[in-house]
C-alpha positions in Angstrom: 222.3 166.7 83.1 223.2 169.7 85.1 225.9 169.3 88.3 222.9 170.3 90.9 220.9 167.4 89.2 223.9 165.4 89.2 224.6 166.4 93.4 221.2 165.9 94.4 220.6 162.2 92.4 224.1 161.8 94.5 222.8 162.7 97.4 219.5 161.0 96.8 221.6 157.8 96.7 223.6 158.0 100.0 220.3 159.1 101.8 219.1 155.7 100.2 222.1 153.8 101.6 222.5 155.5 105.1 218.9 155.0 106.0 219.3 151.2 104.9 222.2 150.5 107.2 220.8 152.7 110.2 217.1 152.2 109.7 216.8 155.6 110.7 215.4 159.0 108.8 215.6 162.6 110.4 213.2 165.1 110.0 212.8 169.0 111.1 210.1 169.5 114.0 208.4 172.5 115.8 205.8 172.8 117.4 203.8 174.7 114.1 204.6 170.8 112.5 207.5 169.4 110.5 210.1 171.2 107.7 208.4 171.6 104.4 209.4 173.6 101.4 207.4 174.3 97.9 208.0 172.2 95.1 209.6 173.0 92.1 208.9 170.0 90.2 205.5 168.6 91.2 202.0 170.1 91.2 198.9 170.0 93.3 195.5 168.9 91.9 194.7 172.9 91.8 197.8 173.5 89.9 200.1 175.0 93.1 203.7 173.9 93.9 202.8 170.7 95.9 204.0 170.6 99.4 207.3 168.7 100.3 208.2 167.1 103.7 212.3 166.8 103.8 214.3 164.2 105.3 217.8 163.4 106.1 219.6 160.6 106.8 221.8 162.5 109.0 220.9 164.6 112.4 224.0 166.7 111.4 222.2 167.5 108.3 219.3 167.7 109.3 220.5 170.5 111.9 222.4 172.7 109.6 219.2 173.0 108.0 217.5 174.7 110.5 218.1 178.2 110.2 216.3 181.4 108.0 212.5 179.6 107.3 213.5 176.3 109.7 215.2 178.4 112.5 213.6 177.1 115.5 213.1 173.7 114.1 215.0 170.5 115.6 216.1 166.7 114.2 213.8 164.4 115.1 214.4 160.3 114.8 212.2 158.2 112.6 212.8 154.8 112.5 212.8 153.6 108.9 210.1 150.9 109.1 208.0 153.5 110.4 209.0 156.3 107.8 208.2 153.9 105.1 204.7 152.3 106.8 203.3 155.5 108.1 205.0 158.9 106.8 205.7 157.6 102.8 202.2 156.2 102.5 200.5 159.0 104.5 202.4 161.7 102.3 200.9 159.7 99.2 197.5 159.9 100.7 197.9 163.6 102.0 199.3 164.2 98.1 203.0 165.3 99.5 206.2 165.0 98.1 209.3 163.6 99.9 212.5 166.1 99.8 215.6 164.2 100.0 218.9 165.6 101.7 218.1 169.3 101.2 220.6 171.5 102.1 221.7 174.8 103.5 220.1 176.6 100.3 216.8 174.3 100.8 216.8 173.0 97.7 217.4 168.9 97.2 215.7 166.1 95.3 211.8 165.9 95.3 210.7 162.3 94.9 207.4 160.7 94.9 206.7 158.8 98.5 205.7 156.0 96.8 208.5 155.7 94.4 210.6 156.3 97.8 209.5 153.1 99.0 210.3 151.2 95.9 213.7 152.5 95.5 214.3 151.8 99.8 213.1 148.1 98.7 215.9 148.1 95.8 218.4 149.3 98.5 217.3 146.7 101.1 217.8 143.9 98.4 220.9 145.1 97.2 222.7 144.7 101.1 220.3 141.6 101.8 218.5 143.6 104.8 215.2 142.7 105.7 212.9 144.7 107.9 210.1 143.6 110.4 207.0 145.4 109.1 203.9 146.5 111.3 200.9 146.2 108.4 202.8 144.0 105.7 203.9 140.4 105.5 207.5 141.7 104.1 209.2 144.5 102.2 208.3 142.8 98.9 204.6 142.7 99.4 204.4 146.2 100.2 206.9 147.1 97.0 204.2 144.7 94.8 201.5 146.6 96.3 202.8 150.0 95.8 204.0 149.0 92.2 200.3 147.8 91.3 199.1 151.7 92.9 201.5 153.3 90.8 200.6 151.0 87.5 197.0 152.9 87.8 
């Protein structure tokens, strides 16, 4: 495995853990819509990069992000049960890929939105957290849910 695999699977895990403790994911916002990037390692159903929504767990990060293609743009606060209710299972449906913890150089992990929410579950389990959900009876019947999607 390469070091920038290595850094970004690094990265990928304190995102996991920081959003966990906080319950809170930033994302870049202007008024044209949020900070998205091209992927380089997942394709649309015509065979084009696929798009990428990025997140931080940070506003700091989030922030020194947005310069060159994301000048302009600023942090916005998502609060995690919302981030994994409405924006993971909405980027599923709208076919978009979650970028984790890009940096500077816009380049970070891409991860399915849907394995997102499975790996936040593993996270929440490990520190014994448990969030109040809007459309499911608890984290585990959305993670048995989006396991059974992902089975097909």
């Amino acid at each position: 495995m390469e070091q920038d695999d290595t850094n970004m699977i690094q990265r990928q895990e304190k995102f996991l853990e920081t959003i966990c403790q906080t319950e809170v994911v930033w994302v870049l916002e202007k008024e044209e819509g949020y900070a998205t990037a091209s992927s380089i390692n997942f394709e649309d159903e015509d065979g084009e990069p696929a798009e990428v929504l990025c997140f931080w767990s940070e506003k700091d990060f989030a922030q020194a992000c947005s310069k060159d293609d994301w000048e302009g743009y600023i942090p916005i606060e998502i609060s995690l049960t919302d981030f994994i209710e409405n924006w993971c299972i909405g980027m599923d449906n709208d076919l978009i890929m979650a970028g984790i913890e890009f940096d500077d150089e816009l380049t970070g992990n891409e991860v399915d939105p849907l394995e997102l929410i499975l790996e936040i579950n593993e996270v929440l389990k490990k520190i014994n957290k448990k969030l109040m959900l809007q459309n499911y009876k608890s984290m585990n019947d959305l993670a048995d849910e989006v396991t059974k999607i992902l089975e097909n």
